[in-house]
C-alpha positions as CSV (number, residue, x, y, z in Angstrom):
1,X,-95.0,2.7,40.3
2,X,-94.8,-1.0,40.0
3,X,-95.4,-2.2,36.4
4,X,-97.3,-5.0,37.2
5,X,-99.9,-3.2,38.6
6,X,-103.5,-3.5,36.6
7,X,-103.5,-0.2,33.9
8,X,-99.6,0.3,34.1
9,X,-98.8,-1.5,30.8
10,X,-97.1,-3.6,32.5
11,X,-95.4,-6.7,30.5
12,X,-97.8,-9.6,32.4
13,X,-101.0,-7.8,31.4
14,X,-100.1,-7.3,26.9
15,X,-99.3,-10.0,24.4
16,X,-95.9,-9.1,24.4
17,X,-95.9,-10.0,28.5
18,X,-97.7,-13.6,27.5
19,X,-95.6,-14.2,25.0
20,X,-92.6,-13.8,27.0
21,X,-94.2,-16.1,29.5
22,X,-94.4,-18.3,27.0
23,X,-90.6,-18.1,26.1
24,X,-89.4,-18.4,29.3
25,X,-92.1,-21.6,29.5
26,X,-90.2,-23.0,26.7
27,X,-86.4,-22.0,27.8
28,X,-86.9,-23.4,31.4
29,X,-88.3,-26.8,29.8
30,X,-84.9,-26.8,27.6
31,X,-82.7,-25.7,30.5
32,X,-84.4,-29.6,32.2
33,X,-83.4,-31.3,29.1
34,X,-80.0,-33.2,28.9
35,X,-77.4,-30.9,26.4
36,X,-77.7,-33.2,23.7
37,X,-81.3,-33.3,23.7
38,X,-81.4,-29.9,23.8
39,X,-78.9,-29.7,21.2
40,X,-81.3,-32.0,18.6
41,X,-84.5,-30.0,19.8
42,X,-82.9,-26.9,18.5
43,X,-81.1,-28.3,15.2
44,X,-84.2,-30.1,14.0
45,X,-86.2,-27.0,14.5
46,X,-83.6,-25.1,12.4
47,X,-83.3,-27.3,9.4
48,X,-87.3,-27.7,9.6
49,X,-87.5,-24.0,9.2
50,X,-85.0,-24.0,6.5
51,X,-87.2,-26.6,5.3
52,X,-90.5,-24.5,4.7
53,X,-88.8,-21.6,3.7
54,X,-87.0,-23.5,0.7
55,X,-90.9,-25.5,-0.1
56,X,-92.6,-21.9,-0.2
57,X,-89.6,-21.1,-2.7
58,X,-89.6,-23.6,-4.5
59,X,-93.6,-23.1,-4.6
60,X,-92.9,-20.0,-5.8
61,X,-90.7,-20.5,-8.6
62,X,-93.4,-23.2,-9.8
63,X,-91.1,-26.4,-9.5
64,X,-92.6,-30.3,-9.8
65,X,-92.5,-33.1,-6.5
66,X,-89.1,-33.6,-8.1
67,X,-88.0,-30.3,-8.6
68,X,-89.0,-29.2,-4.9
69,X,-87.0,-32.3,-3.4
70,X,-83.8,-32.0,-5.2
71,X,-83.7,-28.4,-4.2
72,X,-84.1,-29.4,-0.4
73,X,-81.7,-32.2,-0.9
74,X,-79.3,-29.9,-2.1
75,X,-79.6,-27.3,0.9
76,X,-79.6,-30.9,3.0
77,X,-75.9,-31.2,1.3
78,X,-74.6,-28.1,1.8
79,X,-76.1,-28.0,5.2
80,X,-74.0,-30.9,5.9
81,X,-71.0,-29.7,4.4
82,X,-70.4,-26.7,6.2
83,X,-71.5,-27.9,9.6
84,X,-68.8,-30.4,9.2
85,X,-66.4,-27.6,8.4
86,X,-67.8,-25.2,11.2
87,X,-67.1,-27.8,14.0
88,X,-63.7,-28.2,13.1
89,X,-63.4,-24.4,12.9
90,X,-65.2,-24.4,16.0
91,X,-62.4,-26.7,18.0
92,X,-59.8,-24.0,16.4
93,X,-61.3,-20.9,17.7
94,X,-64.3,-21.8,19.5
95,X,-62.6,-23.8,22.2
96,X,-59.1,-22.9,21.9
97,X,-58.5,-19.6,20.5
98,X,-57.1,-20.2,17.2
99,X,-57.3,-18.1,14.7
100,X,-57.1,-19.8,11.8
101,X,-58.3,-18.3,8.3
102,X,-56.4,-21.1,6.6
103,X,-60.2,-23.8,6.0
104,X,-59.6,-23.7,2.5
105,X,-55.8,-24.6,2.4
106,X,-56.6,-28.1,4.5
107,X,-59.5,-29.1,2.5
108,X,-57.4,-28.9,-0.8
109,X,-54.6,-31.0,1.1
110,X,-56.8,-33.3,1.8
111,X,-59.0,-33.6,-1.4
112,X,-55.2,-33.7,-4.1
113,X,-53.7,-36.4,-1.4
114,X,-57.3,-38.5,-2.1
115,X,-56.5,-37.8,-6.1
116,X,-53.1,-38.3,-5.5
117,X,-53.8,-41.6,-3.6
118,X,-56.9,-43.1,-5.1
119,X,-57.1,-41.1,-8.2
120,X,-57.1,-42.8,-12.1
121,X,-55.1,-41.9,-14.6
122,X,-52.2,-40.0,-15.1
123,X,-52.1,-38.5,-11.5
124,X,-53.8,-40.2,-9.6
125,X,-52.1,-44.3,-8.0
126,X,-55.3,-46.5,-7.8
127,X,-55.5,-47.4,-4.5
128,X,-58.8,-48.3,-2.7
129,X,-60.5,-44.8,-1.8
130,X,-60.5,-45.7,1.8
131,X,-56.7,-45.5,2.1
132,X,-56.8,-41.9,0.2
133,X,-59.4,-40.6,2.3
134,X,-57.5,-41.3,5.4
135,X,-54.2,-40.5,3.6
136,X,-56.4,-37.0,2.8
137,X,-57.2,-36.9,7.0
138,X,-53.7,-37.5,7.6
139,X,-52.0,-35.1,4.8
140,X,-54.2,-31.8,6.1
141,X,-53.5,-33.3,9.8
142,X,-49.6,-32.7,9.2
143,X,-49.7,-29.6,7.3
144,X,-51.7,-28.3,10.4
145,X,-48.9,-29.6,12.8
146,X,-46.0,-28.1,10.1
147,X,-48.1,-24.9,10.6
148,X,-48.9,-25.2,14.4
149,X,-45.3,-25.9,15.5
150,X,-43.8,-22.3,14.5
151,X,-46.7,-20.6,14.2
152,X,-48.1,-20.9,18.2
153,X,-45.5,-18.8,19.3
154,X,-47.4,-15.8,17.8
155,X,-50.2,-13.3,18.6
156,X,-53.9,-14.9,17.5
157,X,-53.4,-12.0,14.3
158,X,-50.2,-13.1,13.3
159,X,-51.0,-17.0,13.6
160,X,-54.0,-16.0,11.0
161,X,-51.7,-14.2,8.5
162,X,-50.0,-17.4,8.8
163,X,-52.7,-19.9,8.2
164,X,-54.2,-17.6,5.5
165,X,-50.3,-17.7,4.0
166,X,-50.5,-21.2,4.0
167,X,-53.5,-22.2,2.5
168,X,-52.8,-19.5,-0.5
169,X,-49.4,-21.6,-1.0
170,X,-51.1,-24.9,-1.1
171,X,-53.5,-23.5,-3.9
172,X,-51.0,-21.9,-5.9
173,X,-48.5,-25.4,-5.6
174,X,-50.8,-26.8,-7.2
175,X,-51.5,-25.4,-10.2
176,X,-48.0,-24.9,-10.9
177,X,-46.6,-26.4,-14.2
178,X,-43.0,-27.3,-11.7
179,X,-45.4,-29.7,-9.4
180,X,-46.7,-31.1,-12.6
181,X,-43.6,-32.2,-14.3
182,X,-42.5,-34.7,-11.3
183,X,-43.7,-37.8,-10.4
184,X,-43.8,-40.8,-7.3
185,X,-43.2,-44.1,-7.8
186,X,-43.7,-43.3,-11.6
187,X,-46.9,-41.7,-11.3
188,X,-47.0,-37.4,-11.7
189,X,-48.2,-36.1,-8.7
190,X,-48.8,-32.6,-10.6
191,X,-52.3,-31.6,-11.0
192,X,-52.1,-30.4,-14.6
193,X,-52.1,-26.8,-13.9
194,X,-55.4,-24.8,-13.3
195,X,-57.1,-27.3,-15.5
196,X,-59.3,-29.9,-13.1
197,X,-58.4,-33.3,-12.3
198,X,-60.5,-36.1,-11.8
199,X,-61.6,-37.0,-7.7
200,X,-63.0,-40.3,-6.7
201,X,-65.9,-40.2,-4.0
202,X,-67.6,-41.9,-1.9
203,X,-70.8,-40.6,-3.7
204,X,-70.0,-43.4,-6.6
205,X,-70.0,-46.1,-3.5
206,X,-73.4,-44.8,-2.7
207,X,-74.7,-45.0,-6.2
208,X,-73.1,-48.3,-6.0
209,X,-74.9,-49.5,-3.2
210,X,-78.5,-48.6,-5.3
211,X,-78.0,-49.3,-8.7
212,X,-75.5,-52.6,-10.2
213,X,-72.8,-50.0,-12.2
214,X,-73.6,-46.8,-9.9
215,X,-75.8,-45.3,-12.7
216,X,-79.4,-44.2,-12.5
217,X,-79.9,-46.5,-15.9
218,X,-78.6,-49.2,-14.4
219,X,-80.6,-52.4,-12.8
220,X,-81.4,-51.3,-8.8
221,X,-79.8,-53.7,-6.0
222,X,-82.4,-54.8,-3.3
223,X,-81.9,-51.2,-1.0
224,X,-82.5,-48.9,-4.5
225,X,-85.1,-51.0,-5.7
226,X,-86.9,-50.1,-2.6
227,X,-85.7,-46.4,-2.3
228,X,-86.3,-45.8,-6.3
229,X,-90.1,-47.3,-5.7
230,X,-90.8,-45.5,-2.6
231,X,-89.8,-42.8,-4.8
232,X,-91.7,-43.1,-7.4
233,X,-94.6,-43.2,-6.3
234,X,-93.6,-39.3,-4.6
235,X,-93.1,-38.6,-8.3
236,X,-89.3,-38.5,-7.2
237,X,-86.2,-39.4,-9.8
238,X,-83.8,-41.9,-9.8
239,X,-81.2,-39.2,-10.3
240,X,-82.8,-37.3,-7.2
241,X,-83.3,-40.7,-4.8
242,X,-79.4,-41.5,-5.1
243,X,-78.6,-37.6,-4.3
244,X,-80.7,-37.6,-1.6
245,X,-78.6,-40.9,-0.1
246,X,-75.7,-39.1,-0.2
247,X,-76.9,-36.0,1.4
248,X,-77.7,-38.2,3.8
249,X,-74.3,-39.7,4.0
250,X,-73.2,-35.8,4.9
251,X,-75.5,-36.1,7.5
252,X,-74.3,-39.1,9.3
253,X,-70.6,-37.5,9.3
254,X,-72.2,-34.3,10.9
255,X,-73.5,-36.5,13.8
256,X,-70.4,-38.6,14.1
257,X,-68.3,-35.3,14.5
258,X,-70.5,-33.7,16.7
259,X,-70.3,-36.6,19.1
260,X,-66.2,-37.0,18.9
261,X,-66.2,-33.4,19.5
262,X,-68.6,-33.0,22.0
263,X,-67.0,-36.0,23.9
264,X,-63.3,-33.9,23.4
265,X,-65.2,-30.7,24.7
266,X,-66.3,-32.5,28.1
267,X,-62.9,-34.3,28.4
268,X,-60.2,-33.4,30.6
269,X,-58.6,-32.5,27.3
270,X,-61.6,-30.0,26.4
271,X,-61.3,-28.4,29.8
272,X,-57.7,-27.2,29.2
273,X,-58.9,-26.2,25.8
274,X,-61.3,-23.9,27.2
275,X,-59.2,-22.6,29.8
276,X,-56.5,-21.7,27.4
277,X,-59.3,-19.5,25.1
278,X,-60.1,-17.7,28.4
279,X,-56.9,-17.1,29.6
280,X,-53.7,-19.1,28.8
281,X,-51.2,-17.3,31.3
282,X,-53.4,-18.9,34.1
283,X,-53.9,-22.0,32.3
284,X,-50.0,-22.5,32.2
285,X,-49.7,-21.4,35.9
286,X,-52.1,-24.1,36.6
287,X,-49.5,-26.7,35.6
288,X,-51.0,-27.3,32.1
289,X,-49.1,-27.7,28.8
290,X,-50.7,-25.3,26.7
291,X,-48.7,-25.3,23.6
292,X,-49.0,-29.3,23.6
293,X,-53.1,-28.8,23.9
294,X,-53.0,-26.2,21.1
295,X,-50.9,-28.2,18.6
296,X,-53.3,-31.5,19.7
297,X,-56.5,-29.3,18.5
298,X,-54.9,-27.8,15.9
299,X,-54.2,-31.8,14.0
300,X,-57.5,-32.6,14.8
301,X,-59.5,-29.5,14.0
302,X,-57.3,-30.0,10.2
303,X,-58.1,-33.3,9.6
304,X,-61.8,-33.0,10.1
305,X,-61.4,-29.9,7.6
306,X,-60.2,-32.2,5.3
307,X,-62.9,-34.9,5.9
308,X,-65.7,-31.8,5.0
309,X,-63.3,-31.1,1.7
310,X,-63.4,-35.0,0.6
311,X,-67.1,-35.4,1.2
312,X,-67.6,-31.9,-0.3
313,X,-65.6,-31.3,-3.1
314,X,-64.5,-34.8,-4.3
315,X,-68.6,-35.3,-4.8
316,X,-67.8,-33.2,-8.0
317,X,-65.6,-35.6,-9.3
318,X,-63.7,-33.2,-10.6
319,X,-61.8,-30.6,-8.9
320,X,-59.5,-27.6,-9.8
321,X,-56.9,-25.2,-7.0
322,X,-59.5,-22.4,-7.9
323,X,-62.5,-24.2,-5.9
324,X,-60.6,-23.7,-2.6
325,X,-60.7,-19.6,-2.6
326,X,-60.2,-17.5,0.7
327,X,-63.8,-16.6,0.0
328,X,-64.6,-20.3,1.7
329,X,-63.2,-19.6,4.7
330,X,-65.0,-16.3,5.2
331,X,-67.9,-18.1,4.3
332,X,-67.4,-20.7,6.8
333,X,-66.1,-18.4,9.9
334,X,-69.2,-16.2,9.5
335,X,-71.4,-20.2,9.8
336,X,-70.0,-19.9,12.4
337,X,-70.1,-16.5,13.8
338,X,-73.8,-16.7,13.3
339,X,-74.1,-20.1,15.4
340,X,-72.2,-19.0,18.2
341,X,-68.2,-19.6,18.6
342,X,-68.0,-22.2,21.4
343,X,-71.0,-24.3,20.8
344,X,-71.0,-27.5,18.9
345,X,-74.8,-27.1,18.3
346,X,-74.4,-23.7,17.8
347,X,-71.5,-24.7,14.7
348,X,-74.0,-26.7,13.8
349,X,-77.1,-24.0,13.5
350,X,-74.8,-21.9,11.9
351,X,-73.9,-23.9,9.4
352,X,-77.3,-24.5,8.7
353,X,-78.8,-20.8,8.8
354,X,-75.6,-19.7,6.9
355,X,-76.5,-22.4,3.9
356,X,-80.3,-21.3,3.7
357,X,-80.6,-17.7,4.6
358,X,-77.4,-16.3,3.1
359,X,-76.2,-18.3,0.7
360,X,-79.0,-20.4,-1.6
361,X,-82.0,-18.2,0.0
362,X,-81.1,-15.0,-2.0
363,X,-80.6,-17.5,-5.4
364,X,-83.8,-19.0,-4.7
365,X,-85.6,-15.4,-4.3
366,X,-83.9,-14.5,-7.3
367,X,-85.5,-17.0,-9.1
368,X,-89.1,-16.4,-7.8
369,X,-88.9,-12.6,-8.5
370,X,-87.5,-13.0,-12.1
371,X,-90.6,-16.0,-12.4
372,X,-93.4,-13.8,-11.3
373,X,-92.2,-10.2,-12.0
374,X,-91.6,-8.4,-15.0
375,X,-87.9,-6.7,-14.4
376,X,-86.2,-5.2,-17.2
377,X,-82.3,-5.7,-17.1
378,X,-80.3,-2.9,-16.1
379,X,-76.8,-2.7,-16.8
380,X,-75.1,-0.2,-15.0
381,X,-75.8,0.7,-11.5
382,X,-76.7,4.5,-12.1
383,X,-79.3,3.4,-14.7
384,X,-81.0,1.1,-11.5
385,X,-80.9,3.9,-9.0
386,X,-82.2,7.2,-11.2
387,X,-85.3,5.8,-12.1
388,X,-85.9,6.1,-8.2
389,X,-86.5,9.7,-8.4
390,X,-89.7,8.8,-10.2
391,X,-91.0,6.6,-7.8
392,X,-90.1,3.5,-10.3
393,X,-87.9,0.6,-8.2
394,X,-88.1,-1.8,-10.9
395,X,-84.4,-1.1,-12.6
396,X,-82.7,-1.3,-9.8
397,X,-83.8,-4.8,-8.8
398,X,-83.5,-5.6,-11.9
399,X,-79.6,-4.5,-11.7
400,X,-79.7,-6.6,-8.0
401,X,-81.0,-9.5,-9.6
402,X,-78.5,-9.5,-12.7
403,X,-75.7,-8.8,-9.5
404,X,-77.0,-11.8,-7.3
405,X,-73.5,-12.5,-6.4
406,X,-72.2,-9.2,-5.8
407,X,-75.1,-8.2,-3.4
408,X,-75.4,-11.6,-1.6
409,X,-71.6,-10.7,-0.7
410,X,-72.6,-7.4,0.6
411,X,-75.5,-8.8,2.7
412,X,-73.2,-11.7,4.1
413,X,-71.4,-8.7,5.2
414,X,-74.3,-6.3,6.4
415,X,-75.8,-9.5,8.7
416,X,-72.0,-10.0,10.2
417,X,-71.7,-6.3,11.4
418,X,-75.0,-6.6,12.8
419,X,-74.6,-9.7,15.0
420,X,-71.1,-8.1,15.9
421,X,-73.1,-5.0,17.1
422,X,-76.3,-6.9,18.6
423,X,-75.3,-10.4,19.1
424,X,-71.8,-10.9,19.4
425,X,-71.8,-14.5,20.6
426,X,-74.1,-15.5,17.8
427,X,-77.2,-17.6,17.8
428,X,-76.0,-20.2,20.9
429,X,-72.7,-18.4,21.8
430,X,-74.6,-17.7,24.9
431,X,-75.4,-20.4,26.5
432,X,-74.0,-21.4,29.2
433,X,-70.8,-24.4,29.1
434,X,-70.9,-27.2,31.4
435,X,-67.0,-27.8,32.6
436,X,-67.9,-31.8,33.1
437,X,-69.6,-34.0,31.0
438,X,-72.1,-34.6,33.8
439,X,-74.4,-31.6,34.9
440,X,-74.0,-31.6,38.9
441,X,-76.8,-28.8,39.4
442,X,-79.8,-29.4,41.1
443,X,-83.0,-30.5,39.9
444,X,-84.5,-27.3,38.9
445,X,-81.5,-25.1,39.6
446,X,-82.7,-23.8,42.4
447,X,-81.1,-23.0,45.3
448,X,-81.4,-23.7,49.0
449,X,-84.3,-22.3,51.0
């Protein structure tokens, strides 16, 4: 019996069957967009989701104008951030096949050579922080190709064991007291230990470019005058005005890597990239230096790692080994598991639905529940699930909400099992890759009649 007969419940006839019309409707008019129009259509709608769902939060937790906007400048930052790191970790695995669980190691590289470089003080050498952010780029760029060399020769699980090796050695060199005690050029190069050591950022060069000394107190140039005016009369801060210009500093950098690395994935270069992720022995019979191409995306995947960890972690101005955990590259291979491994947009989306959904969503909700619910503190984890057998829930989100840490861990982990077992290639993953730059379908993609 034909289901789209009248009185069948066939699909065409129920909302569900207009509904999916309308889906398809709306994935045919994307599939006639060019890719990178595409691309924006589905990053803006992202971050605008993101957006609403932190406003209702923030509704909900009772903050001002200016507390609402320097929470969604925040989640702008982060966004940023790890979309940065997710594209570089996206030309490592997503296009090549790398897998490297070593993120954390080539930030830190990169953010002690800009201290080392352009740093004050004891440790640090004074030049301009121009010269240590490339230095930074350059540093993690050659401790990729010191790792890439030797490692390439083994299996993907092996070459992570290595990476994840490394980048536990660069953390651990620097907090040691023997890196401390020697110096260059007669400046120490040690990082005093686990105790922090002071970064310089570009953030100061944007507070620079509002305010005369870079301080919210301080008299506003032309540009801040304008931006702190505009601002007030939102009911905005200074303080929140010049975070919101660096947040959108982040954002520039995410655009100008997604170009250079959309422009390497529909290279020549790119094509041997994604040949060697599908299968390398034909790649190679094909004439193609694999191992060259795989030590080429390797530098280049690094040094943009090390870009994220200078516009990341230096905006602290302070920094310490500790802040460059293994936890951050889980955090950042699930971004991008969750985008879809392959896809530039997709690194992107990730990185953007990992920030607000599972990372600074469950803070936020904790915040709303503690402002509008009574829940008494629980300390032990028996003592928040006996109360259950009474029918009374209250102890055990209490326990969950004194534990926000320990259970946003857990549900990182719960929502990666389930896109491994119902959507393995992630939120874009799918989509299908253009080998040219240049789509050569035909209008429509249809075929001939």
């Amino acid at each position: 019996m034909s289901p789209d007969r009248p009185g069948d419940g066939g699909a065409s006839d129920g909302l569900g069957g207009r509904v999916g019309a309308v889906g398809d409707r709306v994935r045919s008019s994307m599939e006639r967009l060019p890719r990178w129009q595409a691309d924006a259509v589905v990053i803006v709608a992202a971050v605008l989701g993101i957006y609403v769902l932190f406003y209702v939060l923030a509704w909900g937790q009772g903050l001002d104008t200016n507390g609402t906007v320097n929470t969604l400048v925040r989640v702008t930052f982060l966004m940023a951030a790890y979309s940065i790191l997710v594209l570089a970790l996206n030309l490592h695995w997503g296009y090549a096949g790398l897998f490297n669980i070593g993120v954390a190691g080539f930030m830190s590289v990169a953010v002690f050579t800009l201290a080392i470089v352009s740093g004050g003080g004891e440790v640090g050498m004074g030049y301009p922080i121009w010269a240590g952010m490339i230095a930074g780029m350059v540093a993690a760029g050659l401790l990729g190709l010191l790792a890439a060399l030797p490692a390439l020769r083994l299996r993907a699980d092996y070459f992570a064991i290595v990476t994840l090796g490394i980048a536990e050695i660069v953390r651990l060199l620097m907090k040691s007291q023997w890196l401390a005690s020697h110096r260059l050029f007669g400046d120490r190069i040690g990082l005093q230990g686990s105790a922090p050591v002071e970064v310089p950022s570009v953030q100061q060069y944007v507070y620079e470019f509002l305010t005369e000394g870079g301080s919210p107190r301080d008299e506003p140039t032309f540009v801040g005058a304008q931006l702190f005016e505009f601002g007030s009369w939102l009911d905005v801060q200074r303080t929140t005005v010049m975070s919101g210009a660096y947040a959108l500093v982040l954002v520039v950098a995410v655009v100008l890597v997604y170009v250079l690395l959309s422009r390497i994935a529909y290279s020549p270069f790119g094509r041997i990239l994604k040949a060697i992720r599908e299968d390398e022995g034909a790649a190679q019979a094909l004439g193609k230096h694999t191992a060259r191409a795989k030590i080429y995306s390797f530098v280049i995947g690094c040094s943009l790692m090390g870009l994220g960890g200078m516009l990341w972690q230096a905006s602290r101005f302070t920094v310490s080994a500790d802040a460059f955990m293994p936890i951050l590259t889980f955090y950042v291979f699930v971004a991008l598991i969750v985008g879809g491994s392959g896809s530039n947009a997709g690194s992107i989306v990730g990185g953007v639905a990992f920030v607000g959904l599972l990372l600074q969503g469950p803070r936020m909700l904790e915040s709303v529940i503690s402002e509008h619910t009574d829940v008494p503190g629980t300390n032990t984890l028996y003592d928040g699930l006996t109360p259950i057998v009474q029918g009374d829930v209250m102890p055990l989100i209490g326990y969950a909400l004194g534990n926000i840490d320990l259970f946003q861990r857990m549900f990182v982990g719960v929502v990666l099992i389930v896109l491994m077992l119902k959507r393995p290639d992630g939120l874009l993953g799918h989509r299908k890759e253009l080998a040219a730059a240049t789509d050569l379908s035909r209008p429509g993609g249809g075929n001939d009649e």
